[in-house]
C-alpha positions as CSV (number, residue, x, y, z in Angstrom):
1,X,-89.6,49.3,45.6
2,X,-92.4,51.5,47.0
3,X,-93.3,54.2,45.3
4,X,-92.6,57.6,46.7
5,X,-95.4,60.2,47.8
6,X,-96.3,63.5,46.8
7,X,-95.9,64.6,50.3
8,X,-92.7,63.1,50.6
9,X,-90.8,64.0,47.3
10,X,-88.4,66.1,47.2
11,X,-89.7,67.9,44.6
12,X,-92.6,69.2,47.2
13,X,-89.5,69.1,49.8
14,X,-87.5,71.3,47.6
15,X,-90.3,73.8,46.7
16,X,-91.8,74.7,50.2
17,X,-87.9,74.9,51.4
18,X,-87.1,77.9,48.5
19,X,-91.0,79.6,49.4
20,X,-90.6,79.4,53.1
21,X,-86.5,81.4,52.1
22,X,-88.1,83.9,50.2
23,X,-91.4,84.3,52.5
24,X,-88.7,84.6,55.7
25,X,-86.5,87.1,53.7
26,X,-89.9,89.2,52.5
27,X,-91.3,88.9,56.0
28,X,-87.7,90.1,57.8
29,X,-87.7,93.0,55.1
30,X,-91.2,93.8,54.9
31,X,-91.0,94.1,59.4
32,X,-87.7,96.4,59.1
33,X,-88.9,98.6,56.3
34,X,-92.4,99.1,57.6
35,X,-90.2,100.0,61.0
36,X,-88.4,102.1,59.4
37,X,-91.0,103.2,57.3
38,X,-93.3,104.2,60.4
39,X,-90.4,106.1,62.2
40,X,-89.5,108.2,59.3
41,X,-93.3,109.1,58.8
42,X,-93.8,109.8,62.3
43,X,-90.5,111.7,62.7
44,X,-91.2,114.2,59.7
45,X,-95.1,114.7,60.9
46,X,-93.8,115.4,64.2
47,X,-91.2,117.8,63.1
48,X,-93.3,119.2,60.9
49,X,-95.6,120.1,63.8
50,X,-93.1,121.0,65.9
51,X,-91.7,123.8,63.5
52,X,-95.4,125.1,63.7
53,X,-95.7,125.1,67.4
54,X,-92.3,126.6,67.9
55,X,-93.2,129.6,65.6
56,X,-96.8,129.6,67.1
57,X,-94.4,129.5,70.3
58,X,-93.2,132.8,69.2
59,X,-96.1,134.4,68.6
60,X,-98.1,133.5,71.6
61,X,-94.6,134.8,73.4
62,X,-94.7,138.0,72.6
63,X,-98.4,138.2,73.1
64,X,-97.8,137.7,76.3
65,X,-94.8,140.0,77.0
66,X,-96.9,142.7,75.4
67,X,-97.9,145.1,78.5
68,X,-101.4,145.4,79.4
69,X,-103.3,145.2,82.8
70,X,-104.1,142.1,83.9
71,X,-108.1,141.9,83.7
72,X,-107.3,143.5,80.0
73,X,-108.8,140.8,77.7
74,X,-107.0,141.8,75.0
75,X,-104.5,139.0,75.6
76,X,-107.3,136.0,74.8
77,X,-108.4,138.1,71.6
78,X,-105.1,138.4,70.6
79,X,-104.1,134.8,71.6
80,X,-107.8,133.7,69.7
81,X,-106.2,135.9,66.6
82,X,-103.1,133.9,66.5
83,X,-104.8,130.4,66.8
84,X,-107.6,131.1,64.6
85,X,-105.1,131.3,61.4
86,X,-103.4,128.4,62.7
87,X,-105.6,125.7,62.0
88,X,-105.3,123.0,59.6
89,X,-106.6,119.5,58.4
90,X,-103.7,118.0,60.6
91,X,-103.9,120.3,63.7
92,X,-107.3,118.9,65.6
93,X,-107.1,121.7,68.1
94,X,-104.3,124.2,69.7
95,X,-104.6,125.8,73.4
96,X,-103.0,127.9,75.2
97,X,-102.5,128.0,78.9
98,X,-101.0,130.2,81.1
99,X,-98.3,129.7,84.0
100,X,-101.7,129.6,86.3
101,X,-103.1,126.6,84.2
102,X,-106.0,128.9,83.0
103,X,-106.9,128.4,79.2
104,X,-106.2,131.3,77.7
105,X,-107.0,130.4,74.3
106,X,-108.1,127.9,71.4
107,X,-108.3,127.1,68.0
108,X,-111.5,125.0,68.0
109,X,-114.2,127.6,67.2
110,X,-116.6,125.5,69.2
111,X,-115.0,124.5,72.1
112,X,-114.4,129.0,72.7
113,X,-116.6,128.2,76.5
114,X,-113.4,126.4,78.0
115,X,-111.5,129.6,77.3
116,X,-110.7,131.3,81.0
117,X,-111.5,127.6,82.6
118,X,-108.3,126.0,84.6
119,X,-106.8,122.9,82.6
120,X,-107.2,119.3,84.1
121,X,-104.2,117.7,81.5
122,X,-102.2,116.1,83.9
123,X,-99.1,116.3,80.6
124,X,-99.8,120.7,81.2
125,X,-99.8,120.8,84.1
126,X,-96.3,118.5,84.0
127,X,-95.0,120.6,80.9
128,X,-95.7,123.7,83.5
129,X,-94.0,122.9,86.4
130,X,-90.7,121.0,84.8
131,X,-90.5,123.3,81.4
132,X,-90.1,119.8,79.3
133,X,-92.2,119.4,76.6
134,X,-94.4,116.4,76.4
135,X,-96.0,114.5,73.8
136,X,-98.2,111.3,73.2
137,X,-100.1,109.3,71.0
138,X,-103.2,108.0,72.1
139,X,-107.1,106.9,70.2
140,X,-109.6,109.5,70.8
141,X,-113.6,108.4,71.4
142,X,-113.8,107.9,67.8
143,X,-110.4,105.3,67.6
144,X,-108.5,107.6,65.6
145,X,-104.6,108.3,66.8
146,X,-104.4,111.7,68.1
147,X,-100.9,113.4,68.8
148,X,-100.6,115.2,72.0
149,X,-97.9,118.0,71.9
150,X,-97.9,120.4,75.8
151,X,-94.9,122.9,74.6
152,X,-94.0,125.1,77.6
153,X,-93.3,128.7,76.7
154,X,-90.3,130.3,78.2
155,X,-88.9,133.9,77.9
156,X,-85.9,134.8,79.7
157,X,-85.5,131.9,81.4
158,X,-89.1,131.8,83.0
159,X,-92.3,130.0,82.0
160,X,-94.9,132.1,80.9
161,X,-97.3,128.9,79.8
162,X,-97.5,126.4,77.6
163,X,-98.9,125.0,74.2
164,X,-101.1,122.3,74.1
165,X,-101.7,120.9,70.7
166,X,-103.6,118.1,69.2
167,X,-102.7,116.7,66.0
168,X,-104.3,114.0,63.7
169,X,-101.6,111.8,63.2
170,X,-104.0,109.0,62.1
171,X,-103.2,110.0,58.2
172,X,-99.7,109.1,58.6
173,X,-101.1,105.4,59.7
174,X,-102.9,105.5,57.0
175,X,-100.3,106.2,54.8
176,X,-98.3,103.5,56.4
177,X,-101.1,101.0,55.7
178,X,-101.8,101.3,52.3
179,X,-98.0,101.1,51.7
180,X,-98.1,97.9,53.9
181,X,-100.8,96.4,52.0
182,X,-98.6,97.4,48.5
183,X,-95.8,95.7,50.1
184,X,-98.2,92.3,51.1
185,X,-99.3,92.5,46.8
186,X,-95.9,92.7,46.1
187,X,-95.5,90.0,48.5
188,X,-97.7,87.5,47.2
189,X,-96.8,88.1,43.2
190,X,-93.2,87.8,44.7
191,X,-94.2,84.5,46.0
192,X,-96.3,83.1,43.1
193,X,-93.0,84.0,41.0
194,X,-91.1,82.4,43.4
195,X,-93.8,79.1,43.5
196,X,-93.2,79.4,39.6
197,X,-89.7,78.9,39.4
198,X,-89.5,76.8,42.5
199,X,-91.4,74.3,40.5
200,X,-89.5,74.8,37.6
201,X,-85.8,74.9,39.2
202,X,-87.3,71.7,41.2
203,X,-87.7,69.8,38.0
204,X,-84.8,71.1,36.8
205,X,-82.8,69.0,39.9
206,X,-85.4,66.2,40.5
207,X,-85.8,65.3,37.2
208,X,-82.1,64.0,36.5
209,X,-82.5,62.4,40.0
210,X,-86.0,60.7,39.2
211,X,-84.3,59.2,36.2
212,X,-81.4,57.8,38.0
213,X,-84.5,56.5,40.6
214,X,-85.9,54.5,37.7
215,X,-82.6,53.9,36.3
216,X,-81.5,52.2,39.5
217,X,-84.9,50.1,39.4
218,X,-84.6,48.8,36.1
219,X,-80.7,48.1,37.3
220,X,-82.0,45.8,40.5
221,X,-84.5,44.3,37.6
222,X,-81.8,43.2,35.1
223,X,-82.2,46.2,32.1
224,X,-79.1,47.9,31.8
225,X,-80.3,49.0,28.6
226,X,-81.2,52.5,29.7
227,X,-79.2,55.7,30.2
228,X,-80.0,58.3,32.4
229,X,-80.6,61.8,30.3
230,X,-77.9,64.0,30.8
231,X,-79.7,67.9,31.1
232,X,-76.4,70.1,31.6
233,X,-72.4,69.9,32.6
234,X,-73.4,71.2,36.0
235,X,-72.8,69.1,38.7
236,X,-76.0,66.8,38.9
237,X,-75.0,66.1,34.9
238,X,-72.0,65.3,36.3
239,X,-73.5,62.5,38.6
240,X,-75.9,61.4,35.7
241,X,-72.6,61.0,33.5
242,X,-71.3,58.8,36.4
243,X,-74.2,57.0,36.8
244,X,-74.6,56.2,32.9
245,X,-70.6,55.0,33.1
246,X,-71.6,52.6,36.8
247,X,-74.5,51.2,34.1
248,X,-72.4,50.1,31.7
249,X,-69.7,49.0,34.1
250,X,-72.2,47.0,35.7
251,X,-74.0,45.7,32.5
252,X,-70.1,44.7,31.5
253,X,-69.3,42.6,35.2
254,X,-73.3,41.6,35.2
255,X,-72.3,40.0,31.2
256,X,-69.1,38.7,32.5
257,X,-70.7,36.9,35.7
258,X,-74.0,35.5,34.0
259,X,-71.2,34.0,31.2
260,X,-69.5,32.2,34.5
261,X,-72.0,31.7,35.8
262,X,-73.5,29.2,32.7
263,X,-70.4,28.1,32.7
264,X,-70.6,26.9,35.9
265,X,-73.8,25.3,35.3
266,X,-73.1,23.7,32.0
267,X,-69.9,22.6,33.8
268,X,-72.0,21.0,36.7
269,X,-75.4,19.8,34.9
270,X,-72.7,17.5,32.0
271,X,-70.5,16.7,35.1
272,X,-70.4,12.9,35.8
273,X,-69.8,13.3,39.0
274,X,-72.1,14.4,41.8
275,X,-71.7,18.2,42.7
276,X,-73.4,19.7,46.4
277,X,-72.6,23.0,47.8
278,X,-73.5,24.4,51.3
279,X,-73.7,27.5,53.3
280,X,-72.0,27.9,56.5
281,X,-74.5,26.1,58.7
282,X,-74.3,23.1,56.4
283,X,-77.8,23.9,54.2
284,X,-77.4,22.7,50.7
285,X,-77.8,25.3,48.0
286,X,-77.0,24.2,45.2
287,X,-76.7,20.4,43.8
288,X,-76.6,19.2,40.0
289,X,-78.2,16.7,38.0
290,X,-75.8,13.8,38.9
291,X,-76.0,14.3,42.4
292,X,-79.8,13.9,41.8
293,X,-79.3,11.0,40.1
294,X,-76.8,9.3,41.8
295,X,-78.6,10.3,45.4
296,X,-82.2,9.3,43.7
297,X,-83.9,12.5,45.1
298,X,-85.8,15.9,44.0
299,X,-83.6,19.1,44.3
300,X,-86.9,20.5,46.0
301,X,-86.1,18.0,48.2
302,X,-82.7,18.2,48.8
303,X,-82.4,21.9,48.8
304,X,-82.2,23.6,52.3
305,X,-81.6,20.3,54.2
306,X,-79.0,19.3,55.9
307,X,-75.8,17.5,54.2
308,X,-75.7,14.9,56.4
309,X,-79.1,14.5,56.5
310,X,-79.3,13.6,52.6
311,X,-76.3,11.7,52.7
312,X,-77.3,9.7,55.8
313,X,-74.3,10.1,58.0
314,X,-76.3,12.1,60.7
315,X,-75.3,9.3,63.1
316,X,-71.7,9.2,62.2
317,X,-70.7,12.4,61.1
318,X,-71.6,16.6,61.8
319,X,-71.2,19.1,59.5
320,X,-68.3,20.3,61.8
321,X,-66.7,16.5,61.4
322,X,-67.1,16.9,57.0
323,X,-65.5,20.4,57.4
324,X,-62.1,19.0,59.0
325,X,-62.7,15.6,56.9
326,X,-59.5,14.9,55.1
327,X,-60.6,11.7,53.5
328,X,-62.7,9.9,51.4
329,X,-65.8,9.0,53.0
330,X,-67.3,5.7,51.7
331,X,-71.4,5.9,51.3
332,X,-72.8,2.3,50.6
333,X,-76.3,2.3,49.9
334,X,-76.4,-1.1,48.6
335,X,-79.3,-4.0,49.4
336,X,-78.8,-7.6,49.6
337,X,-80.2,-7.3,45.5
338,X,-77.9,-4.8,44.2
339,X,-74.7,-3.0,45.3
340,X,-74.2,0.4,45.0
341,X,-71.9,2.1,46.8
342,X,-70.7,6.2,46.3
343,X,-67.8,7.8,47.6
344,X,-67.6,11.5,49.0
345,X,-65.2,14.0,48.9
346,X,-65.0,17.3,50.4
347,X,-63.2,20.6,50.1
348,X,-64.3,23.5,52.6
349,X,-65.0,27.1,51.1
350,X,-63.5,29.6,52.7
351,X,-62.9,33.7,52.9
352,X,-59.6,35.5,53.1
353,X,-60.3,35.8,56.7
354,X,-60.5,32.3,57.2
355,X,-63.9,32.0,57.3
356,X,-65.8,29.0,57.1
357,X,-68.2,30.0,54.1
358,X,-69.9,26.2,53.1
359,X,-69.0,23.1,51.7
360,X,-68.3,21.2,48.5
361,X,-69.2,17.7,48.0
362,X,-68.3,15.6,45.3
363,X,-69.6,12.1,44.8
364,X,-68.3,8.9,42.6
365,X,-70.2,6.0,42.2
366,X,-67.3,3.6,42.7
367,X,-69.7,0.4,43.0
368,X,-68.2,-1.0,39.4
369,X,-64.6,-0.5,41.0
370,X,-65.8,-1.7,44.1
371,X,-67.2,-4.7,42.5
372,X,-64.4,-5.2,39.6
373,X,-62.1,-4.7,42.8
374,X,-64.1,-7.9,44.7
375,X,-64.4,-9.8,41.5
376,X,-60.4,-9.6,41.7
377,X,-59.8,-10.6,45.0
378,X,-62.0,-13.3,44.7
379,X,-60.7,-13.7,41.0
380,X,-57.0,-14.6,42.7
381,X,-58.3,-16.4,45.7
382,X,-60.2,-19.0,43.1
383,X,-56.8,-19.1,41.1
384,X,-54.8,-20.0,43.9
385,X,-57.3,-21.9,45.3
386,X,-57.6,-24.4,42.1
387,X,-53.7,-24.4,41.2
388,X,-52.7,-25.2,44.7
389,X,-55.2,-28.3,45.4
390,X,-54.1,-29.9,42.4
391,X,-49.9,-29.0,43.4
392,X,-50.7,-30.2,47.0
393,X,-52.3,-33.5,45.5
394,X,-49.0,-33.7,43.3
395,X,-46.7,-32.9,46.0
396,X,-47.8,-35.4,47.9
397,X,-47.7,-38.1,45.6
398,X,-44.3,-37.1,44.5
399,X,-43.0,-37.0,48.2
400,X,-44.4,-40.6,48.8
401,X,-42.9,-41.5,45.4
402,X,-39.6,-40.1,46.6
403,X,-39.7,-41.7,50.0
404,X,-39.4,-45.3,48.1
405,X,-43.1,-45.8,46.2
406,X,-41.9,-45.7,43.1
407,X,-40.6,-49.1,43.7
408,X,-43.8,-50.7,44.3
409,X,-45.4,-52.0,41.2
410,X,-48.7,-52.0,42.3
411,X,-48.7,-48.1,44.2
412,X,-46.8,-46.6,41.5
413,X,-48.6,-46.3,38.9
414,X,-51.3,-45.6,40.2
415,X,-50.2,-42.6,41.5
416,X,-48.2,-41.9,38.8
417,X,-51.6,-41.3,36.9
418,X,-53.0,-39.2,39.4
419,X,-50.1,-37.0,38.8
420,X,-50.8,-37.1,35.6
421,X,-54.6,-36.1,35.9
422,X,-53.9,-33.0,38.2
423,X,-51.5,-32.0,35.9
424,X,-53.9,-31.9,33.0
425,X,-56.1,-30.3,35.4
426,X,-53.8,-27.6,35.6
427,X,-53.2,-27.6,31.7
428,X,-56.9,-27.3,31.4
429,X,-57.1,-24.5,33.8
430,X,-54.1,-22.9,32.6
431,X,-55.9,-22.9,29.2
432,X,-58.8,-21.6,30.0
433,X,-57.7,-18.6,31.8
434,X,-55.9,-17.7,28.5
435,X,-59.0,-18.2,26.7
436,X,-60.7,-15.7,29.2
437,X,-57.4,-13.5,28.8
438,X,-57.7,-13.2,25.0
439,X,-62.1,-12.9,25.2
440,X,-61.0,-9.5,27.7
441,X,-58.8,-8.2,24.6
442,X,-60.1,-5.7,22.5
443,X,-57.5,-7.4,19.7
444,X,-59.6,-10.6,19.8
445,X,-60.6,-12.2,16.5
446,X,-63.3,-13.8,15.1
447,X,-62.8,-16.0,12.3
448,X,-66.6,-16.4,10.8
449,X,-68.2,-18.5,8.1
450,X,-72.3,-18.8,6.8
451,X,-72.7,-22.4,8.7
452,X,-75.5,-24.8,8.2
453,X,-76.2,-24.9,12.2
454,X,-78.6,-27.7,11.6
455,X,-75.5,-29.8,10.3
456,X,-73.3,-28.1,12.7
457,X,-75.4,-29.2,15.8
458,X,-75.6,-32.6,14.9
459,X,-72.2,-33.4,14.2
460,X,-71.3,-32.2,17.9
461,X,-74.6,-33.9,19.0
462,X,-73.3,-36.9,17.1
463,X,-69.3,-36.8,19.1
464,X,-71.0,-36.8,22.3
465,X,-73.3,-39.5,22.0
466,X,-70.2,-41.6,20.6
467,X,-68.1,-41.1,23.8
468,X,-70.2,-40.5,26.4
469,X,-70.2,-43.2,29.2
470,X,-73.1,-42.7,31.4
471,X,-76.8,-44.4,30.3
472,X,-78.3,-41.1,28.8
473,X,-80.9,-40.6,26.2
474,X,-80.0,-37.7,23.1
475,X,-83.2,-36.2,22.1
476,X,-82.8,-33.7,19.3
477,X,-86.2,-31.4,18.2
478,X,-84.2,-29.9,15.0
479,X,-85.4,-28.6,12.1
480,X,-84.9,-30.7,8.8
481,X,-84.0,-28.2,6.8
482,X,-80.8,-25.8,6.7
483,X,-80.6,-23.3,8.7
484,X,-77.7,-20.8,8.0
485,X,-75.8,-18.7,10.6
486,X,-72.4,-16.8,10.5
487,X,-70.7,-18.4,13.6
488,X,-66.9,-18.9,14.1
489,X,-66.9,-22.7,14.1
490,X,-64.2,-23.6,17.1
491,X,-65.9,-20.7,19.2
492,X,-68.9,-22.0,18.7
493,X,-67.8,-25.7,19.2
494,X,-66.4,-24.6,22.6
495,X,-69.4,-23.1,23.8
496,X,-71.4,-26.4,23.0
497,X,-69.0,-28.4,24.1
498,X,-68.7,-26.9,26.9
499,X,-72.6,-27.0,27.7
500,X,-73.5,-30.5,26.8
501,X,-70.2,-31.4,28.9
502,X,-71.7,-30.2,32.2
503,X,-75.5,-31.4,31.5
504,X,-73.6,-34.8,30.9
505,X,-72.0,-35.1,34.1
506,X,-75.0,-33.7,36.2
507,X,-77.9,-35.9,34.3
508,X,-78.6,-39.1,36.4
509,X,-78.1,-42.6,34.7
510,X,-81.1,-43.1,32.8
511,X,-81.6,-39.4,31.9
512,X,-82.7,-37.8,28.9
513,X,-80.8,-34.4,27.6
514,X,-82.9,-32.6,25.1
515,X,-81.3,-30.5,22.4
516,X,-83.8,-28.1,20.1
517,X,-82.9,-25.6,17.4
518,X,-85.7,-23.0,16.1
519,X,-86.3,-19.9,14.2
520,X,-87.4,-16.8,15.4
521,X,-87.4,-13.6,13.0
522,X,-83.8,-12.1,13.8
523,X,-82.4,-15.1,15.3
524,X,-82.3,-18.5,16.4
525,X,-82.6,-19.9,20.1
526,X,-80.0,-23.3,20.4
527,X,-81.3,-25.0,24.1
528,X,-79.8,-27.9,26.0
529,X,-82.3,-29.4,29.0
530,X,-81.1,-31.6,31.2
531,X,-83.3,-33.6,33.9
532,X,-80.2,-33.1,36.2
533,X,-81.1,-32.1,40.1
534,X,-81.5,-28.3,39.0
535,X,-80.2,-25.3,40.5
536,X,-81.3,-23.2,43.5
537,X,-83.1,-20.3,42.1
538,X,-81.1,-17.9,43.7
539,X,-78.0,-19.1,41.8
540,X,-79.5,-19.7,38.1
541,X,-78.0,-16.4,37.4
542,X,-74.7,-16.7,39.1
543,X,-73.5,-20.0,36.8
544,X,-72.0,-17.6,33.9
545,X,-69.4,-15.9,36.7
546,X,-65.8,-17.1,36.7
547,X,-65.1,-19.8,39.0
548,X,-68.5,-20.2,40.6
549,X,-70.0,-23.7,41.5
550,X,-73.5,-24.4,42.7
551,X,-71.9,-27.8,43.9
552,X,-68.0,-26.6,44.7
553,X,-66.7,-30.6,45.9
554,X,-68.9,-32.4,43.1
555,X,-67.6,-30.2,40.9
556,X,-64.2,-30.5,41.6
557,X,-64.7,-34.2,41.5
558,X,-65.6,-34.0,38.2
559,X,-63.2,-31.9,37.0
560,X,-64.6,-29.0,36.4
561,X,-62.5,-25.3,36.4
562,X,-65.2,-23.4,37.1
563,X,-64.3,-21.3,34.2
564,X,-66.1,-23.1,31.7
565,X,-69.9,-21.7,31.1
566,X,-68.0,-17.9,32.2
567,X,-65.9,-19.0,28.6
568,X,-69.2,-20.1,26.8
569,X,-71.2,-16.5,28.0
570,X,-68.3,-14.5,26.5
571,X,-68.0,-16.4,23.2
572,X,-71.2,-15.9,22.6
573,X,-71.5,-12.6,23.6
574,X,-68.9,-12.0,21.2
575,X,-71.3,-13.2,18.4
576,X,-74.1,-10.8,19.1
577,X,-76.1,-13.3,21.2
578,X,-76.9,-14.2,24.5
579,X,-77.0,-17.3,27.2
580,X,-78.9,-18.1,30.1
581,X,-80.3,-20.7,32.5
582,X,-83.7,-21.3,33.3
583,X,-83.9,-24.5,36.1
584,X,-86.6,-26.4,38.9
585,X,-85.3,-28.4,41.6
586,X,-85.0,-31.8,41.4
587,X,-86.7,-31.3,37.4
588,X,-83.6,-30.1,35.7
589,X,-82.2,-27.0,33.7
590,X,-82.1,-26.0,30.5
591,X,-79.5,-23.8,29.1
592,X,-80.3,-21.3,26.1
593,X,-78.4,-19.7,23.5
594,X,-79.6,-17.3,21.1
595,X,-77.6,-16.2,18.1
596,X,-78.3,-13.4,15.1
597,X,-79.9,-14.8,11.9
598,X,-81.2,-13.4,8.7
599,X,-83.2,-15.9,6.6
600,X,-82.6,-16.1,3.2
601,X,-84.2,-15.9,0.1
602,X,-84.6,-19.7,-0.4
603,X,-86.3,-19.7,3.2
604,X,-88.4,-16.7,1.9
605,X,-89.4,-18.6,-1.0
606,X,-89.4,-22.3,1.0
């Protein structure tokens, strides 16, 4: 968050706001008082001067009722008389005109020559002819305020002149002024005070309030460590108590939801199944480890595309189609080398409005059922296949026997023995499947002894090359000396069997099967070659699967079940080892079986 500004605090807000209060109330106080101030100054000089001209009034009255002749100048030395003890520092001058405008007198020794001289004062000469008084401030040549009094005199109702009187009225100015400017020092101490305890009653406020600032920064960070500092009970320590309380209430749910919240994850990162989430326009935001794995991508990747996109249904479905998707939707990914196949199922996040929020995927890899599933079907279809050619071969023997064959000597038997050989067909079959059956059960039983293999080998080596009835060669590249192994012995004798039987029937008269028996350090590696006509390499691995023939007629022809290599690969299995076929065209295969071994001290010594 960006810092705030000096100029913008509101500490600096706060402070100007209280100075500009108090400067407003000063400045309306300071205007009214000085106001008042001036009027009450003015009032009391003026009625102060007043009192003097009224009683000057007096005098100069009966001055002028006194009886004399009128070129008798006694009347200006009296009226001179009277004015000369009037003067003062506040009276400038005081003259004295008559009803004919004719100065009769003044106080200003100086100014004696305008005595006798008619008066130009336009405020006289209105004083005069109305009988008002009249009265004026105005600046003389030298700037000071002057105040102009023209005070008629009247006796008996009749106007015998007036006073005309100049007072300095500058002093009460003055006076005004240096009050003002004690008032302006009081002023500005006021307002230092005031700056003073702004700042201080700002802290006061901002303080709490900057703390609950970086409070709510460390909040939005994670730290809800720190408490806001509680300064009073007033009703800012009231919000910091609050505040304090909404921290640990937070803290608490923030606790509570990060706990979920690995929950969630642990949940989804050991989940076996593949978890993907959207947003409302179909973005992924969140997918887990297994949906990684199972989709083989990065989450950098994968997050912020588009569902479909990543699951590669953009030509079949929209996001809009997986929202109202009620089933299963089947994702095969598989090559003409492996299957792998996934299936997806969704459930729609939504709000209490109804909303449409996102998405939930969840994806299986179902390609082992899928494949356990085929291996089934085909399972079945290669049972009823192989009990039903060999029922329909006996049924329609038995139906010609029926019909009246039995009584021909020669047709008979004959097909009396065919009978007979589909029905062992059928035993061996039969038997085999249960052989599978009990290999599949997790009860099955091994009954092992420590076996000279060497011995072993040759003895079965030895049964074959009794009753075999094709023109083949045995070569045998065996060790002379024992060789010991912990085998089950009819297991084992199976699985031989079962190997040398089919390199018999596909090695051409003539042939040669090889057999070979060596030592390796933890085991031993048993191999049967024939110099048959081989197997396509795209098969060599598909001989061990139940019911599968490179060659199904010639097999059939032969007798085979299909089942018996499938029988050998889990026998040996069972014993720790392993089988497989390595084979060239028209050179011949060799099958190889490798079983556990631990040499003993007479080989150690040997």
């Amino acid at each position: 968050m960006k810092k705030v500004s000096f100029f913008q605090s509101i500490h600096l807000k706060f402070v100007l706001v209280y100075i500009l209060l108090i400067l407003i109330a000063m400045q309306i106080i300071g205007v009214y008082f000085s106001r008042q101030l001036e009027i009450q100054f003015k009032e009391n000089f003026q009625n102060s001067i007043s009192d003097r001209v009224n009683l000057l009034s007096y005098s100069i009255e009966e001055a002028m009722l006194k009886e004399r002749d009128d070129d008798d100048p006694t009347l200006e030395k009296d009226v001179y008389d009277i004015l000369r003890g009037y003067s003062s520092e506040d009276i400038l001058e005081v003259q004295v005109i008559n009803i004919n405008q004719r100065i009769i007198g003044t106080s200003k020794a100086e100014n004696q020559n305008i005595v006798g001289q008619r008066t130009t004062n336009a405020q006289v000469k209105r004083s005069l002819v109305v009988g008002i008084a009249e009265n004026d401030i105005f600046r003389d040549d030298t700037g000071r305020r002057v105040w102009i009094v023209a005070n008629p005199i009247e006796a008996k109702g009749e106007i015998l002149g007036t006073i005309y009187l100049m007072a300095d009225i500058e002093s009460v100015f003055n006076q005004l002024q240096e009050i003002n400017d004690v008032f302006a020092n009081g002023t500005i101490i006021a307002l230092t005070i005031s700056v003073v305890l702004g700042i201080l009653l700002a802290q006061a406020i901002s303080r709490p309030i900057s703390d609950m600032r970086r409070q709510a920064l460390a909040m939005a960070k994670g730290n809800f460590s720190r408490k806001v500092k509680v300064y009073g009970l007033d009703e800012i320590g009231q919000l910091a108590l609050t505040f304090n309380n909404l921290t640990k209430r937070l803290q608490e749910a923030q606790a509570s939801t990060e706990g979920e919240r690995r929950k969630l994850a642990s949940v989804l990162a050991y989940m076996t199944d593949g978890v993907i989430a959207t947003d409302r326009r179909g973005r992924i935001i969140l997918i887990n480890e297994s949906a990684i794995g199972l989709l083989n991508v990065s989450r950098e990747t994968a997050l912020s595309q588009q569902i479909t996109t990543l699951l590669g249904i953009e030509d079949k479905y929209t996001f809009e189609d997986l929202i109202n998707e009620q089933e299963s939707v089947i994702l095969d990914y598989s090559t003409t080398h492996k299957p792998y196949i996934l299936r997806a199922n969704f459930s729609v996040i939504q709000k209490d409005t109804g909303l449409v929020n996102g998405l939930i995927a969840v994806l299986h890899d179902i390609t082992e059922q899928e494949k356990i599933e085929m291996e089934r079907r085909e399972f079945v279809a290669n049972v009823s296949h192989e009990l039903r050619t060999p029922l329909t071969s006996m049924r329609s023997y038995l139906e010609a026997l029926s019909d009246g064959a039995w009584k021909d000597e020669e047709i008979a038997p004959r097909f009396l023995e065919v009978t007979q050989t589909e029905t062992e067909r059928m035993i061996r079959l039969v038997n085999d499947l249960l052989q599978l059956s009990k290999m599949d059960s997790k009860d099955y039983r091994f009954s092992k002894e420590i076996v000279d293999f060497t011995i072993f080998f040759n003895r079965i080596i030895d049964r074959f090359d009794i009753i075999k009835e094709q023109h083949v060669t045995f070569t045998r590249e065996l060790p002379s000396k024992a060789v010991f192994v912990e085998i089950d012995e009819d297991k084992m004798t199976q699985v031989l069997d079962n190997v040398i039987s089919n390199a018999l029937k596909y090695s051409p008269e003539g042939g040669n099967i090889t057999f070979r028996l060596e030592e390796e350090s933890d085991q031993i590696k048993i191999s049967v070659s024939d110099q048959g006509v081989g197997i396509p390499k795209d098969q060599v691995n598909k001989i061990f699967d139940r019911f599968y023939r490179v060659d199904k007629a010639r097999s059939r022809k032969l007798g085979g079940t299909g089942l018996g290599l499938a029988i050998a690969k889990e026998m040996v299995e069972a014993h720790g080892g392993k089988i497989w076929a390595e084979s060239k065209d028209e050179v011949g295969t060799t099958i190889f079986i490798t079983l556990p071994y631990e040499r003993t001290d007479e080989d150690d010594w040997a």
